[in-house]
Steps between C-alpha positions, in 0.01 A plus 500: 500500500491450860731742762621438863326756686824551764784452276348658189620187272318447168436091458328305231168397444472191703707597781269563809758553779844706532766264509677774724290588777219291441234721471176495313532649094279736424360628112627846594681692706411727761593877455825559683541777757729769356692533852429168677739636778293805568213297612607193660680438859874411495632308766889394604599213308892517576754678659825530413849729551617437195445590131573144325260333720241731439554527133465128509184450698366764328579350136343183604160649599488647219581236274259328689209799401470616861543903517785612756602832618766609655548698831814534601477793747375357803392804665255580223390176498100550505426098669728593800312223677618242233848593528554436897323146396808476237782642738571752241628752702839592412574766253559399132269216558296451148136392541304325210121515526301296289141544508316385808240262303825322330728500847524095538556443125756707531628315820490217305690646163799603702518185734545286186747721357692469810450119472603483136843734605588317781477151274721680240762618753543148645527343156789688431 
């Protein structure tokens, strides 16, 4: 069997690439990190003053296998730097931070899920 080294995907024998992010299978996989949050950087990702959207941005990064967390008090926020960047500055503001080697996939997840709403809504 052959496994996507990113998304963790088992594939048949003959299959040499992930059909979802491209990558290079490998025989086996490598040993995952018990607390991959504990040792990596998280960086802003989105901002937003409401729950819905960031249930929803967060539910797509996810389904899309890119860890999130959530920071939703701003003055506790430990990239202050990041959040001027992001004009989070008003209280009840909700921060998701993905991690910093995985920042412009995750760009990229949530501007096509903003695409793919905004063709919805105008089909309607």
């Amino acid at each position: 069997m052959a496994f996507c080294p990113e998304c963790r995907y088992e594939y048949r024998e003959g299959i040499t690439e992930c059909p979802e992010c491209g990558k290079e299978l490998v025989a086996q996989l490598p040993e995952e990190k018990e607390n991959p949050t504990s040792e990596e950087e998280f960086v802003p990702v989105f901002v937003a003053d409401k729950r819905y959207e960031s249930d929803l941005v967060k539910m797509v990064l996810l389904d899309a296998g890119i860890p999130v967390i959530e920071q939703s008090d701003m003055g506790e926020f430990p990239y202050g730097s990041y959040v001027s960047v992001l004009n989070a500055t008003r209280f009840g503001d909700i921060a998701l931070t993905v991690p910093a080697a995985r920042l412009e996939e995750a760009k990229k997840v949530i501007e096509e899920a903003k695409k793919a709403g905004e063709e919805m809504s105008t089909e309607s």
